[in-house]
mmCIF file as gemmi writes it, N, C-alpha and C atoms, coordinates in Angstrom:
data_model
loop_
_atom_site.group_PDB
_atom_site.id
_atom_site.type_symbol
_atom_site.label_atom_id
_atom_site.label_alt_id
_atom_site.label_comp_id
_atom_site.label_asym_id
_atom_site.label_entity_id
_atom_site.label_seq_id
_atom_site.pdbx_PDB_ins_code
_atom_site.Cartn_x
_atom_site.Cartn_y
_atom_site.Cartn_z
_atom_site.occupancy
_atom_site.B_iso_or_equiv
_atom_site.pdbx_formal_charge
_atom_site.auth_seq_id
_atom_site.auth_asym_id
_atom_site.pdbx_PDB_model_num
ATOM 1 N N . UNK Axp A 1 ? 0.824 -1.203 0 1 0 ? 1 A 1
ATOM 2 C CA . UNK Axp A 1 ? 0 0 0 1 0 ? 1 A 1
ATOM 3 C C . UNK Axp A 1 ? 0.866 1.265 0 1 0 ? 1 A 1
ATOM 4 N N . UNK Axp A 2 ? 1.938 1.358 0.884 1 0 ? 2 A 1
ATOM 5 C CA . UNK Axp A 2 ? 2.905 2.493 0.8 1 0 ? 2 A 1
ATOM 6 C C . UNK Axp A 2 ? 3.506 2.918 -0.803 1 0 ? 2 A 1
ATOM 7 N N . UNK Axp A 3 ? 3.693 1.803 -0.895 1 0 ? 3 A 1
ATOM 8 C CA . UNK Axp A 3 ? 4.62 1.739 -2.58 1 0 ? 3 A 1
ATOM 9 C C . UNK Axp A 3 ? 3.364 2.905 -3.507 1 0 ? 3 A 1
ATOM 10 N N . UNK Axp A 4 ? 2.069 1.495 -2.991 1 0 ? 4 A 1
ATOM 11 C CA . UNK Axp A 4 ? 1.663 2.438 -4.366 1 0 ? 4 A 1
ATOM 12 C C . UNK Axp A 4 ? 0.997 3.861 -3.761 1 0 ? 4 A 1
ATOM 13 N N . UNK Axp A 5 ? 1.398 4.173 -2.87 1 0 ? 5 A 1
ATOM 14 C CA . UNK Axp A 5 ? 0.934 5.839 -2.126 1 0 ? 5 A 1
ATOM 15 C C . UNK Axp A 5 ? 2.05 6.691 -2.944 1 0 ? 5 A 1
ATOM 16 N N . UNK Axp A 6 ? 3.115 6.016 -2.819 1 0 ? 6 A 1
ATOM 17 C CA . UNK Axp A 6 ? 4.125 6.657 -3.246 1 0 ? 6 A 1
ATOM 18 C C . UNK Axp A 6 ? 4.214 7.076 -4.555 1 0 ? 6 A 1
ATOM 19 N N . UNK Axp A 7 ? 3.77 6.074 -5.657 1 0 ? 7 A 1
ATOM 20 C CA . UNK Axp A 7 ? 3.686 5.735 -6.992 1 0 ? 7 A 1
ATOM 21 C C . UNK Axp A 7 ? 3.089 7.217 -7.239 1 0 ? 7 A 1
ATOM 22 N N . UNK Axp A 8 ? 1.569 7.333 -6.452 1 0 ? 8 A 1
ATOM 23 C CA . UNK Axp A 8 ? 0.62 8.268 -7.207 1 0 ? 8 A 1
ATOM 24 C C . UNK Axp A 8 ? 1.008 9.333 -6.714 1 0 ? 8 A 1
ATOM 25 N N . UNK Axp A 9 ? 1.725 9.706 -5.741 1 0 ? 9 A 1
ATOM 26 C CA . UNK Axp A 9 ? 2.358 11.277 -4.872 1 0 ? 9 A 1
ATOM 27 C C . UNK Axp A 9 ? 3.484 11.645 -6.721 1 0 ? 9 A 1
ATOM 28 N N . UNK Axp A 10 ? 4.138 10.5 -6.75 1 0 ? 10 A 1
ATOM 29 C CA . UNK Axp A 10 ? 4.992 10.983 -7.39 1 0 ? 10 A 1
ATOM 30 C C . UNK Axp A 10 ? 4.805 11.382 -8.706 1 0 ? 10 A 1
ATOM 31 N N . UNK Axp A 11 ? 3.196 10.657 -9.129 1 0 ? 11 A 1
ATOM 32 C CA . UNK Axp A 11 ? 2.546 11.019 -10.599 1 0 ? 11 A 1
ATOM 33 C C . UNK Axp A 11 ? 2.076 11.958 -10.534 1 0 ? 11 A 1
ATOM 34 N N . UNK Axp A 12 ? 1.435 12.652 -9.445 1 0 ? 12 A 1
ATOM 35 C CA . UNK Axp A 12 ? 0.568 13.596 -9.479 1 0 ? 12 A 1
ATOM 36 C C . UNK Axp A 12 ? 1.586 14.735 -8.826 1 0 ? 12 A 1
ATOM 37 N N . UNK Axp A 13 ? 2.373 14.867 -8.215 1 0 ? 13 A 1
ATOM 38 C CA . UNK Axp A 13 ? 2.878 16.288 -7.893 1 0 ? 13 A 1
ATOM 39 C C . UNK Axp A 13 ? 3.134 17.274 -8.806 1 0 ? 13 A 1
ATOM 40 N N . UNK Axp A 14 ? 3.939 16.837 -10.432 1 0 ? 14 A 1
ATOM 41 C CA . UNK Axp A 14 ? 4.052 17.892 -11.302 1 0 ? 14 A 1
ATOM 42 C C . UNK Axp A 14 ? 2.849 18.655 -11.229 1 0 ? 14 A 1
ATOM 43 N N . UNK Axp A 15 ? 1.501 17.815 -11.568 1 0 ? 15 A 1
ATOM 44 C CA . UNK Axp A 15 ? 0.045 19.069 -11.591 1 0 ? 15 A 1
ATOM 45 C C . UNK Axp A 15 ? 0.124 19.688 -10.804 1 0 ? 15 A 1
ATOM 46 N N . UNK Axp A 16 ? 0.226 19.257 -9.601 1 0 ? 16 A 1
ATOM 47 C CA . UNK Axp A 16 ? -0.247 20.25 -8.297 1 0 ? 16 A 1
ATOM 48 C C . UNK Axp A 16 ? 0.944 21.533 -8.871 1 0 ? 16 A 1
ATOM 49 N N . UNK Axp A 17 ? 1.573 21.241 -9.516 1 0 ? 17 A 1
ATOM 50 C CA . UNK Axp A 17 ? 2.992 22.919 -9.694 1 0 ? 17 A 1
ATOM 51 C C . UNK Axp A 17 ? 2.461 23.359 -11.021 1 0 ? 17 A 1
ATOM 52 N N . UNK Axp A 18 ? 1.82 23.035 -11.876 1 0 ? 18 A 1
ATOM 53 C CA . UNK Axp A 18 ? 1.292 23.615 -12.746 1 0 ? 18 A 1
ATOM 54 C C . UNK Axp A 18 ? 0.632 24.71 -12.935 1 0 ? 18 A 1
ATOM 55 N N . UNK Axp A 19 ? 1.215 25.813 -13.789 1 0 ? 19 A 1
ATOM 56 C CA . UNK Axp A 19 ? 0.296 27.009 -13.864 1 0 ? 19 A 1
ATOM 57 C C . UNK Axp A 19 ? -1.042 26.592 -14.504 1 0 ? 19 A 1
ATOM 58 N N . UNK Axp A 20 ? -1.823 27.509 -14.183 1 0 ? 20 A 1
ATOM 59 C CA . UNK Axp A 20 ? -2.999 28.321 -15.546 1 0 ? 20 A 1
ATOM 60 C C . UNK Axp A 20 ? -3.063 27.316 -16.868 1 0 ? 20 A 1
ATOM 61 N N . UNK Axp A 21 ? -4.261 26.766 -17.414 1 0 ? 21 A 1
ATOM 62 C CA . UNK Axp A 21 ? -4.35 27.349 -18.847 1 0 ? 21 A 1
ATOM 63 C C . UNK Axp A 21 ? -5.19 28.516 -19.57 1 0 ? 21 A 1
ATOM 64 N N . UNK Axp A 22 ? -4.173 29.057 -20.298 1 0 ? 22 A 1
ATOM 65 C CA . UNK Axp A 22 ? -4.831 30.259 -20.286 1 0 ? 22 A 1
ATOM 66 C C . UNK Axp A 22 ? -5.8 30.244 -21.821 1 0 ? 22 A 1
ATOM 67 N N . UNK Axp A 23 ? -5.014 29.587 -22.747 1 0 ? 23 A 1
ATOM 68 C CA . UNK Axp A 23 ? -5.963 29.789 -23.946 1 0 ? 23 A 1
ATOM 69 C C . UNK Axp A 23 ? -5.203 28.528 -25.106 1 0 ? 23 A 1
ATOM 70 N N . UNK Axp A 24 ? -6.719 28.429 -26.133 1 0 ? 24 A 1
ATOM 71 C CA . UNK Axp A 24 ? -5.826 27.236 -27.224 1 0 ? 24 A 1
ATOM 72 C C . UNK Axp A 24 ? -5.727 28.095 -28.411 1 0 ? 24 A 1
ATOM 73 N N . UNK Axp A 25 ? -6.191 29.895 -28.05 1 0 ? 25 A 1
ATOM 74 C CA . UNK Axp A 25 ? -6.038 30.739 -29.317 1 0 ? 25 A 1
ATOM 75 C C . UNK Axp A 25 ? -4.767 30.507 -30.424 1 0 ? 25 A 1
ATOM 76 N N . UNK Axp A 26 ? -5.133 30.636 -31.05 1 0 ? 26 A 1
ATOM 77 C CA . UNK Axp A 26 ? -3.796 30.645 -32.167 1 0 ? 26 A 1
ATOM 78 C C . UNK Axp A 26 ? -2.733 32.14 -31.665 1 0 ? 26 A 1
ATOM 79 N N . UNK Axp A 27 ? -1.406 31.922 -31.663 1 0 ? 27 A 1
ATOM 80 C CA . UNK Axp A 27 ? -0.736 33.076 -31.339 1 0 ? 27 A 1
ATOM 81 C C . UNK Axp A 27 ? -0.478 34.329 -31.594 1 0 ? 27 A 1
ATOM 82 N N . UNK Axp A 28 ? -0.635 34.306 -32.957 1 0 ? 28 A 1
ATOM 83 C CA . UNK Axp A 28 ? -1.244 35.144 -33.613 1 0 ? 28 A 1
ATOM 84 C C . UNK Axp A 28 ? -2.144 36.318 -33.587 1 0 ? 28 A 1
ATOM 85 N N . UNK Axp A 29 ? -3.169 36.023 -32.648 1 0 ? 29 A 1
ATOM 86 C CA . UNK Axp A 29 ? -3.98 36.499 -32.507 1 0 ? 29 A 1
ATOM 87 C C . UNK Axp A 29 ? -3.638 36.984 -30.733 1 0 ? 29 A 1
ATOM 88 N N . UNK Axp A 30 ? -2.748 36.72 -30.298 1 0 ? 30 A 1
ATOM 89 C CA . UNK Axp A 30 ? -2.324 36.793 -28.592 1 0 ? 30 A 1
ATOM 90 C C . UNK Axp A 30 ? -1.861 38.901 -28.812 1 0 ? 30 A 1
ATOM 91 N N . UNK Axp A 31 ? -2.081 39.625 -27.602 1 0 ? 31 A 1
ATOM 92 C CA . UNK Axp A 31 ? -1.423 41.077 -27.793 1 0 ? 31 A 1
ATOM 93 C C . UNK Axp A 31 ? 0.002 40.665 -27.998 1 0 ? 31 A 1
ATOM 94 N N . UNK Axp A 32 ? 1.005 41.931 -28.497 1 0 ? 32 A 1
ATOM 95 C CA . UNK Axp A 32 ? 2.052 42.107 -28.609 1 0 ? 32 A 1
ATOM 96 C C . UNK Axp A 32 ? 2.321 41.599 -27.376 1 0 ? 32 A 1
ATOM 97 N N . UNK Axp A 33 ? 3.823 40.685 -26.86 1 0 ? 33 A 1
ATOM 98 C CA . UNK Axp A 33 ? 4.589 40.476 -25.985 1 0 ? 33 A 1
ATOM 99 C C . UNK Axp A 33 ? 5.403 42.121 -25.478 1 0 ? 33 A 1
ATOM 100 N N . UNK Axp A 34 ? 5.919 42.398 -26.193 1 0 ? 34 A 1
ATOM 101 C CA . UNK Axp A 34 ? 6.446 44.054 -25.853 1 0 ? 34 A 1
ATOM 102 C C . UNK Axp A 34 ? 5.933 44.976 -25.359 1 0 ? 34 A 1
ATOM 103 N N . UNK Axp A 35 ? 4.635 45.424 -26.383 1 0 ? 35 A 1
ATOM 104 C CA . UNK Axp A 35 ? 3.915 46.398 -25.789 1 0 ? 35 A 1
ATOM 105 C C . UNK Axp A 35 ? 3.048 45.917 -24.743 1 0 ? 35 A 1
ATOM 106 N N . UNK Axp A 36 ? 2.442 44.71 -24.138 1 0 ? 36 A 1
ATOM 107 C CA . UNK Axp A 36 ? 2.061 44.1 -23.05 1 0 ? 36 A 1
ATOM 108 C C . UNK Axp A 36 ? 2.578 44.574 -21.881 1 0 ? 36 A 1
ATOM 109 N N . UNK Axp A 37 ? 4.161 43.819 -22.1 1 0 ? 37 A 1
ATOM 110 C CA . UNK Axp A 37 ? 5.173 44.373 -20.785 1 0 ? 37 A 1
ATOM 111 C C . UNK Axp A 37 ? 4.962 45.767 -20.669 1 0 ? 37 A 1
ATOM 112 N N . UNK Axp A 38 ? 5.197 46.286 -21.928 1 0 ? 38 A 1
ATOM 113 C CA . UNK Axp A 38 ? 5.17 48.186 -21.557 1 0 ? 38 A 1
ATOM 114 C C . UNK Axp A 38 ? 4.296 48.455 -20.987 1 0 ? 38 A 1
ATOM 115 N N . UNK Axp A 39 ? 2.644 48.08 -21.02 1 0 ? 39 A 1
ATOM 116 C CA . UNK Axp A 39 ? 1.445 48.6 -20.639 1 0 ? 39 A 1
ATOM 117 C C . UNK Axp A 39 ? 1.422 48.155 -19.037 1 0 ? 39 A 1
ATOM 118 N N . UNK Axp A 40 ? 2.217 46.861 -19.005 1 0 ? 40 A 1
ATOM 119 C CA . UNK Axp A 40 ? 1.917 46.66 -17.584 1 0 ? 40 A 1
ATOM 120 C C . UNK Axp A 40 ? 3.296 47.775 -16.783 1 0 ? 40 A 1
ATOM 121 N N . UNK Axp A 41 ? 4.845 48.244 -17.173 1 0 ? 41 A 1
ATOM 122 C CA . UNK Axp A 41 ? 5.271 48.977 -16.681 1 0 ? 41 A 1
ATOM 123 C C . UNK Axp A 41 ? 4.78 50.436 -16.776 1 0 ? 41 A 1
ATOM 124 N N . UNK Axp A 42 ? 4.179 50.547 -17.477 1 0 ? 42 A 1
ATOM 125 C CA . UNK Axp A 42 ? 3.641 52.325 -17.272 1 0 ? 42 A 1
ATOM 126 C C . UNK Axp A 42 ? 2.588 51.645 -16.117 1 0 ? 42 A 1
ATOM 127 N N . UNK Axp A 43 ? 1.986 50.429 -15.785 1 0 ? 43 A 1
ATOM 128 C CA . UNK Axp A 43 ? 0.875 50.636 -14.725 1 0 ? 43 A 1
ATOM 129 C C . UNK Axp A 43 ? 1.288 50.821 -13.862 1 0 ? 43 A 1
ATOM 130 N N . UNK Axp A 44 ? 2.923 50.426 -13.474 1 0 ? 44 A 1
ATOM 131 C CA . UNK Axp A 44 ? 3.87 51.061 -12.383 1 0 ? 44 A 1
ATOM 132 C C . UNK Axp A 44 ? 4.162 49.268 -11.692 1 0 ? 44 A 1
ATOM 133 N N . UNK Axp A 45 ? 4.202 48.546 -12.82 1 0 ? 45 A 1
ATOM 134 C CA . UNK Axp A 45 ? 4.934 47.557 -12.683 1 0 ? 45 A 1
ATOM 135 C C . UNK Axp A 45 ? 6.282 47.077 -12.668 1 0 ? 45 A 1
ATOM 136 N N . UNK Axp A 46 ? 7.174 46.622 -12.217 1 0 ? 46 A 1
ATOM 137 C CA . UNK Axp A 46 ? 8.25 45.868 -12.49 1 0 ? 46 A 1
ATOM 138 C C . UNK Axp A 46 ? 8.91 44.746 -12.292 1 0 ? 46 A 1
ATOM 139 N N . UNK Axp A 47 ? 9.203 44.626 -13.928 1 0 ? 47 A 1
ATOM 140 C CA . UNK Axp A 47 ? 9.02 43.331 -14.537 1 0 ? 47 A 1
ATOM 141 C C . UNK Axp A 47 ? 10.725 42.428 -14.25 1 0 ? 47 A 1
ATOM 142 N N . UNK Axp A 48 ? 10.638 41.784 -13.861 1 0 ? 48 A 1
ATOM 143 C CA . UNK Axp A 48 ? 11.876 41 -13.583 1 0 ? 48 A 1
ATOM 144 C C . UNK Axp A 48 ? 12.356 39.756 -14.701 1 0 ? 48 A 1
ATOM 145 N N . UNK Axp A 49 ? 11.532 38.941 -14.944 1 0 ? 49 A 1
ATOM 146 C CA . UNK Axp A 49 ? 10.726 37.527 -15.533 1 0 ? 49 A 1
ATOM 147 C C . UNK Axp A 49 ? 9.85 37.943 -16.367 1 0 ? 49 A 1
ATOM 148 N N . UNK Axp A 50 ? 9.523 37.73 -17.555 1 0 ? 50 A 1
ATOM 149 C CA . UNK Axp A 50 ? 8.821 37.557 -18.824 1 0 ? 50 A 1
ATOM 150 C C . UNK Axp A 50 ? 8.825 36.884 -19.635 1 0 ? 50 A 1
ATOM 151 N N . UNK Axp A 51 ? 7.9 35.29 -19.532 1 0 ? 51 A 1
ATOM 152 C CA . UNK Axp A 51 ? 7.441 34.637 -20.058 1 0 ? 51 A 1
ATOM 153 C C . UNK Axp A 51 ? 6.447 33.856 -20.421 1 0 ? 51 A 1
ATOM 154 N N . UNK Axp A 52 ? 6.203 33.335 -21.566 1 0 ? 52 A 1
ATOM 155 C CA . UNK Axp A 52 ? 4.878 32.332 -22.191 1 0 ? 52 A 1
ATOM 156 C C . UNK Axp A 52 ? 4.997 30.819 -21.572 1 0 ? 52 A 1
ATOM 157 N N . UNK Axp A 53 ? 3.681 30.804 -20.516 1 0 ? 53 A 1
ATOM 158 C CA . UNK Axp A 53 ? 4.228 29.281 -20.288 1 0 ? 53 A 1
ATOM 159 C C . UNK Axp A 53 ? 3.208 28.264 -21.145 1 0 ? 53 A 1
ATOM 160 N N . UNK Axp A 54 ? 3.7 26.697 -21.084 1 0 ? 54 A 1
ATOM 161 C CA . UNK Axp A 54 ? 2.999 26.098 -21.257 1 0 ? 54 A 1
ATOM 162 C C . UNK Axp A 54 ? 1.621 25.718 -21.759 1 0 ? 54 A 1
ATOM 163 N N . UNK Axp A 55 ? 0.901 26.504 -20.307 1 0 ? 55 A 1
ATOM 164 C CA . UNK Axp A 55 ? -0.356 26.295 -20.387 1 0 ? 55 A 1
ATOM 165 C C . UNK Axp A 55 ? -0.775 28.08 -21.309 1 0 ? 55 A 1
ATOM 166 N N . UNK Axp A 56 ? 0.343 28.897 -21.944 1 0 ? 56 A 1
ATOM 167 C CA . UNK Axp A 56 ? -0.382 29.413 -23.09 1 0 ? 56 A 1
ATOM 168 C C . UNK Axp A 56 ? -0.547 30.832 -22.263 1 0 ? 56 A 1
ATOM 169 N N . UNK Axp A 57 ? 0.003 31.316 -21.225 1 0 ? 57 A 1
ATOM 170 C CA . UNK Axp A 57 ? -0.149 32.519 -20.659 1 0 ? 57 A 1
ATOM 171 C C . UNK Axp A 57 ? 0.981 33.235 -20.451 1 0 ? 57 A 1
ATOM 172 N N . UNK Axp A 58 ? 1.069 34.556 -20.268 1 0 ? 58 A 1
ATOM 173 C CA . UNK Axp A 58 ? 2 35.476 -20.557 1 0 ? 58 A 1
ATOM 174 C C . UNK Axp A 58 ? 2.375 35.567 -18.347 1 0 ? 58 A 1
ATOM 175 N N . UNK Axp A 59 ? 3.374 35.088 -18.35 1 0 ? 59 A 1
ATOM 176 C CA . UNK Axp A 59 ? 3.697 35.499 -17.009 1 0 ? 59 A 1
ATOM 177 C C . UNK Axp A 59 ? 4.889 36.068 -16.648 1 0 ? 59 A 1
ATOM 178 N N . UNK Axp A 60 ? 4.584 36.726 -15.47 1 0 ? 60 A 1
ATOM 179 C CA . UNK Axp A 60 ? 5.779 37.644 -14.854 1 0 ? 60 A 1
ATOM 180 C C . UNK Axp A 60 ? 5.786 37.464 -13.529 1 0 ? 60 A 1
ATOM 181 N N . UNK Axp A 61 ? 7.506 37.685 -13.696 1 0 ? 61 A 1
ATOM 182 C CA . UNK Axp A 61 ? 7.928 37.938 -11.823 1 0 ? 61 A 1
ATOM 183 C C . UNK Axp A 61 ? 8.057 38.883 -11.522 1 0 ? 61 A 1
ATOM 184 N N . UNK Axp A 62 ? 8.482 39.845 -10.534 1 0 ? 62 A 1
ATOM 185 C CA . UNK Axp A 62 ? 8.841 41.375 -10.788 1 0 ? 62 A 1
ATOM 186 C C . UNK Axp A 62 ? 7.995 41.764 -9.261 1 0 ? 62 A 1
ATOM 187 N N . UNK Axp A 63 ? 7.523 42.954 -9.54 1 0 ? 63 A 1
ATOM 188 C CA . UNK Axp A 63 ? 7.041 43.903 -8.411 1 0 ? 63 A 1
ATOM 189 C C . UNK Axp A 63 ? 5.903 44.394 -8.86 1 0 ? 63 A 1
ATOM 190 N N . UNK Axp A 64 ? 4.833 44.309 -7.875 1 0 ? 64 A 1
ATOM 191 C CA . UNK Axp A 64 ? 3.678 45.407 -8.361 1 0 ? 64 A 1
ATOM 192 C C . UNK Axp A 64 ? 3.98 46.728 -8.318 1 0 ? 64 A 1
ATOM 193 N N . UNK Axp A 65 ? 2.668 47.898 -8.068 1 0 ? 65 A 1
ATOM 194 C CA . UNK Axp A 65 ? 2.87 49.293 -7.878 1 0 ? 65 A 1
ATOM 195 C C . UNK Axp A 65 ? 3.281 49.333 -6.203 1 0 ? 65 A 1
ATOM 196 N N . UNK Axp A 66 ? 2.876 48.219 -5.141 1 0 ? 66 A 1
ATOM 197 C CA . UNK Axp A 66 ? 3.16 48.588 -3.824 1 0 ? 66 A 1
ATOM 198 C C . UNK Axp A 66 ? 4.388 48.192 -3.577 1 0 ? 66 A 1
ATOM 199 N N . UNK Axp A 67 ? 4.979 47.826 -4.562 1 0 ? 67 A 1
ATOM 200 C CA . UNK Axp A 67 ? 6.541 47.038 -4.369 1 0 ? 67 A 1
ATOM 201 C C . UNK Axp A 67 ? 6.818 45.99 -3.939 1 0 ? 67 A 1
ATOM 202 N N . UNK Axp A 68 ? 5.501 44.836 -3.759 1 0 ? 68 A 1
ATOM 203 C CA . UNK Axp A 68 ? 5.173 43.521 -3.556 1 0 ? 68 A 1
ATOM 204 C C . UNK Axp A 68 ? 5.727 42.374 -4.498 1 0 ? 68 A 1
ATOM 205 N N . UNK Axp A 69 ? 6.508 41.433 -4.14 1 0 ? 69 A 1
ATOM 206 C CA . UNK Axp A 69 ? 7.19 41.015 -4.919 1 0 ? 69 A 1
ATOM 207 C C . UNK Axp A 69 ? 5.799 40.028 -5.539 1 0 ? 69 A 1
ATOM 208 N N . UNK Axp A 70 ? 5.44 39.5 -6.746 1 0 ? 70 A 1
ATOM 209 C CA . UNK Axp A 70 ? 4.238 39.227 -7.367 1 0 ? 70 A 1
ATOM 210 C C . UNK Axp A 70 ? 4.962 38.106 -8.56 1 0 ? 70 A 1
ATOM 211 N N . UNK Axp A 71 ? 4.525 37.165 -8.675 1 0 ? 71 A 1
ATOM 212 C CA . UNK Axp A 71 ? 3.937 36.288 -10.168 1 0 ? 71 A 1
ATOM 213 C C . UNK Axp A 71 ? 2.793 36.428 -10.162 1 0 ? 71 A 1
ATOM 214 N N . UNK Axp A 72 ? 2.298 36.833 -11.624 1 0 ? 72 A 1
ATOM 215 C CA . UNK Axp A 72 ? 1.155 36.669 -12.141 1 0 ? 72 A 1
ATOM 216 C C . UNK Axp A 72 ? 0.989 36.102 -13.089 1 0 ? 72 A 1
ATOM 217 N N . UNK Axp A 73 ? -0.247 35.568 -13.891 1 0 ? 73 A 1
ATOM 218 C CA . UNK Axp A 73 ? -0.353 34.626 -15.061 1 0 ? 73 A 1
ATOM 219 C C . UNK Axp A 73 ? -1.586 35.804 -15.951 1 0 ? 73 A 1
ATOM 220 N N . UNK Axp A 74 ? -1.244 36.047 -16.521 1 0 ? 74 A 1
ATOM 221 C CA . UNK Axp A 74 ? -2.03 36.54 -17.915 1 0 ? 74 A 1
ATOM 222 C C . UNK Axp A 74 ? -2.558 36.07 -18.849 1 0 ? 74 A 1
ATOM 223 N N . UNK Axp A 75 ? -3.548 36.056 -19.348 1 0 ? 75 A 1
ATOM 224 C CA . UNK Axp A 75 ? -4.32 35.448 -20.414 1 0 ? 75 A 1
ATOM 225 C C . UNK Axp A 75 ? -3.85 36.928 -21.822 1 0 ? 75 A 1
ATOM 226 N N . UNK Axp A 76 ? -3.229 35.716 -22.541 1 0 ? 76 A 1
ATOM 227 C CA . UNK Axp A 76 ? -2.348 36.871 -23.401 1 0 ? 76 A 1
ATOM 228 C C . UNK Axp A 76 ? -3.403 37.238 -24.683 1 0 ? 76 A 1
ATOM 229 N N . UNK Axp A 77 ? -4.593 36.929 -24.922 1 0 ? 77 A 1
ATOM 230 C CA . UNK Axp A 77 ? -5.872 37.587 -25.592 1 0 ? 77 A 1
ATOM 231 C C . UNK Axp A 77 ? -6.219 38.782 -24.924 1 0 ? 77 A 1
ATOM 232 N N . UNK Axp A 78 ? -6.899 38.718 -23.631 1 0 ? 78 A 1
ATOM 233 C CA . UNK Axp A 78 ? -7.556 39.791 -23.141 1 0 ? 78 A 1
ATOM 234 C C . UNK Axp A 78 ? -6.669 40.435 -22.06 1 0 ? 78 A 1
ATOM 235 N N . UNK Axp A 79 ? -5.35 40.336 -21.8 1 0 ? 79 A 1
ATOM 236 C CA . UNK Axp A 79 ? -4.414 40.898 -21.033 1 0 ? 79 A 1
ATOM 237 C C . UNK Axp A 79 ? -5.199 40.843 -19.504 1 0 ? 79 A 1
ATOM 238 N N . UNK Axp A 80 ? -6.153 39.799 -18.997 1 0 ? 80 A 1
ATOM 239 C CA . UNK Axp A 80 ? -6.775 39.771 -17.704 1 0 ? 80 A 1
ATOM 240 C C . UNK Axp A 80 ? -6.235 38.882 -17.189 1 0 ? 80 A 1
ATOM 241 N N . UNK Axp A 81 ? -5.468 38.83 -15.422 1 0 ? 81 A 1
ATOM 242 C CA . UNK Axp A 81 ? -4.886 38.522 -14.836 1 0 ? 81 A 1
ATOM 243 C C . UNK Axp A 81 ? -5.877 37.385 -14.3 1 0 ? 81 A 1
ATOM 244 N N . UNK Axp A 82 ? -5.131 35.904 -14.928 1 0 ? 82 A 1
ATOM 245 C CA . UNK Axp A 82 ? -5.921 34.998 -14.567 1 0 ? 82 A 1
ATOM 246 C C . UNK Axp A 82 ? -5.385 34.26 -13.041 1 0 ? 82 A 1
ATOM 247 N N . UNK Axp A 83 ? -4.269 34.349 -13.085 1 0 ? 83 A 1
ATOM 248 C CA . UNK Axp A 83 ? -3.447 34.029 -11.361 1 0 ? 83 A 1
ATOM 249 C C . UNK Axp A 83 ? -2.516 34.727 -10.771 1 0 ? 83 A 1
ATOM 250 N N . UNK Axp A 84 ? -2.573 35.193 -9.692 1 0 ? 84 A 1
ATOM 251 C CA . UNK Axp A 84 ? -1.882 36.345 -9.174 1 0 ? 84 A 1
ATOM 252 C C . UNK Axp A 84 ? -1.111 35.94 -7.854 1 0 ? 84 A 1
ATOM 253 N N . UNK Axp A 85 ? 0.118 35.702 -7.532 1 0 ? 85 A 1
ATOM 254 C CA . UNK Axp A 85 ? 0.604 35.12 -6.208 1 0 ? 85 A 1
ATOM 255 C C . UNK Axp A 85 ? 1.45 36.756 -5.747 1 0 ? 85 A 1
ATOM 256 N N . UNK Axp A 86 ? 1.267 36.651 -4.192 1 0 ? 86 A 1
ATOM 257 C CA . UNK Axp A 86 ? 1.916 38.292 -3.923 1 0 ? 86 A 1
ATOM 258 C C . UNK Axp A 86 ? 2.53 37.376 -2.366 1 0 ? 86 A 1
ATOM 259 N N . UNK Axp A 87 ? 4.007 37.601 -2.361 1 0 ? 87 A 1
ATOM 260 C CA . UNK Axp A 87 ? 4.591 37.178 -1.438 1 0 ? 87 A 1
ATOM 261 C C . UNK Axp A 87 ? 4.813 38.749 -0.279 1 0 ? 87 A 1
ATOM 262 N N . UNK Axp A 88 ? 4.494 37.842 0.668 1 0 ? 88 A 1
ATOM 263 C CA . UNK Axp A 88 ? 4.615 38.918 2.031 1 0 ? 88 A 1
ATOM 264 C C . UNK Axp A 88 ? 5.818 39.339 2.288 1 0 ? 88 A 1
């Protein structure tokens, strides 16, 4: 019974670390990567980390406007913040 406790901890942990999916849009059709970042630094962001993961979303590490250190996950169609982590 342990073994196979173990088996399924060890199949299933990658998900549990898995971001977001954010979209199966064609890329094409995703906002600019550049002007994105820009729109989110004029919001008085800063951006550390900038990248497309996996599951198809535009994410960043960096700082909000309160100077909160932040990952967020973006849905790179409608630029709406689909997961937001803010470390204390």
């Amino acid at each position: 019974m342990r073994i196979l406790t173990a088996i399924a901890l060890t199949l299933t942990a990658p998900l549990a670390l898995a971001g977001p999916q954010c979209t199966d849009t064609d890329p094409s059709e995703w906002q600019d990567q550049e002007a994105f970042q820009q729109k989110l630094k004029d919001e008085g962001y800063k951006i550390n980390v900038f990248k497309v993961t996996d599951g198809n979303c535009y994410e960043i590490y960096g700082w909000n406007q309160q100077g909160q250190k932040v990952e967020i996950y973006y849905h790179p169609v409608t630029g709406e913040a689909v997961k937001t982590e803010i470390e204390d």
